[in-house]
C-alpha positions, 0 to 999 in steps of 0.5 A: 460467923461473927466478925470477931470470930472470922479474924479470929480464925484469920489471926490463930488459925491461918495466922495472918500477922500483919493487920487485917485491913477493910474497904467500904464504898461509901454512897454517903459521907459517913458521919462518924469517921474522920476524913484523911488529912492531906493527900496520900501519894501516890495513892492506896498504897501509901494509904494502906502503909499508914494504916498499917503503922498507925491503926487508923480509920479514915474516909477517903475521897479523890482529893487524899490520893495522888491516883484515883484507881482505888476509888474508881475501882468501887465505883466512887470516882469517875474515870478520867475520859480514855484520851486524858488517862492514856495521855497521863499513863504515856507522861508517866511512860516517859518518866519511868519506862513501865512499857518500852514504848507508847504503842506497847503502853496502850495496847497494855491498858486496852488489855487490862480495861477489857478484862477489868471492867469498871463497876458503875458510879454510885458512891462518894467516897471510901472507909478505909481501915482494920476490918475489926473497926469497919462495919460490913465492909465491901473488901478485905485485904490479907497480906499472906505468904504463899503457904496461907495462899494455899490454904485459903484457894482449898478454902475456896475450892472445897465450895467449888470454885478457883481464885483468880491470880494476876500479876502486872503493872497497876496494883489496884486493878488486881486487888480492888477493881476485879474483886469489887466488881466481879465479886470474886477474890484474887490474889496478887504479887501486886506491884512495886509501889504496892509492896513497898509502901504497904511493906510487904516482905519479899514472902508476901503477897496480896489475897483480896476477898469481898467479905461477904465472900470470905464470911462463907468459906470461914468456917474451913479456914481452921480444918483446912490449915491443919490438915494442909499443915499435918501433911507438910509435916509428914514430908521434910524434904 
């Protein structure tokens, strides 16, 4: 299936309304997309609200965002030494109480960087933007309603296996770090700033597909959305 022919399918078929949006890790600058002007805070999420208002493609890189979990979650930044991150996270804490205490904030973090491992550095920088406008991209993001969920988890199982759900605090260790790495996709309620900045509605959630991955389940989207749509129109409760 072509490019064209998947948001096609995503559009028409499993009617996804707002933009499809693509992430490339970039191992070199690209040469013919311009760099984001400025500084997007306080990150990925103020980007992805630009982007979705205004169409457009941009490379990224650390000095555009305010936080760098999007970059180091495709590998294309270095995290922070462990001391440096935790003691932001605890200033943070401190601002806004994310945890109720600074013991509870670290074992939470110790939890979320045992499961959501770090993928290794090897690029520079990231292309966001529409799918229809980034060539092969590594992710693709579909702000869906639960329904579209339902559709695209048979999808997903038909060729037997499970999407991953998670909920938390830390948008992009949900929605780009475990998908980049693991290589599978996950869906996500997301975080406050997520939802807000990008302008989810309260029926909107997440679903995070590395595209090669979304290329192989494509094909099923049109069937699957009818028959799940024909057999919710046989039960009106």
């Amino acid at each position: 299936m072509t490019k064209e022919e998947l948001i096609h399918t995503l559009k028409e078929d499993l009617k996804v309304r707002k933009e499809i949006i693509a992430v490339k890790a970039m191992k070199q600058v690209p040469r013919d997309i311009p760099q984001y002007e400025g500084q997007a805070i306080p990150g990925m999420c103020a980007l992805l609200g630009e982007i979705l208002k205004e169409g457009f493609v941009r490379y990224v890189t650390q000095e555009n965002l305010g936080c760098f979990e999007s970059l180091t979650g495709t590998g294309t930044c270095e995290n922070l030494p462990r001391d440096k991150y935790l003691e932001f996270m605890i200033e943070q804490n401190s601002v806004y109480p994310l945890q109720k205490d600074t013991a509870t904030l670290v074992d939470y973090y110790n939890k979320i960087d045992e499961f959501f491992k770090h993928p290794k550095v090897e690029g520079k920088g990231i292309v966001v933007g529409p799918l229809s406008r980034v060539d092969d991209p590594d992710l693709v993001f579909l702000f869906v309603t639960p329904h579209q969920t339902d559709i695209l988890n048979r999808c997903v199982a038909y060729y037997g296996d499970f999407t991953r759900g998670f909920g938390g605090s830390g948008s992009c260790i949900f929605n780009i770090r475990y998908p980049f790495k693991s290589g599978n996709p996950s869906f996500s309620a997301s975080d406050t700033a997520w939802r807000v900045f990008a302008g989810l509605g309260e029926d909107e959630l997440t679903y995070t597909f590395p595209y090669k991955r979304l290329l192989t389940i494509a094909e099923r989207i049109k069937p699957m959305a009818e028959y799940i749509n024909n057999f919710k129109s046989m039960f009106s409760f």
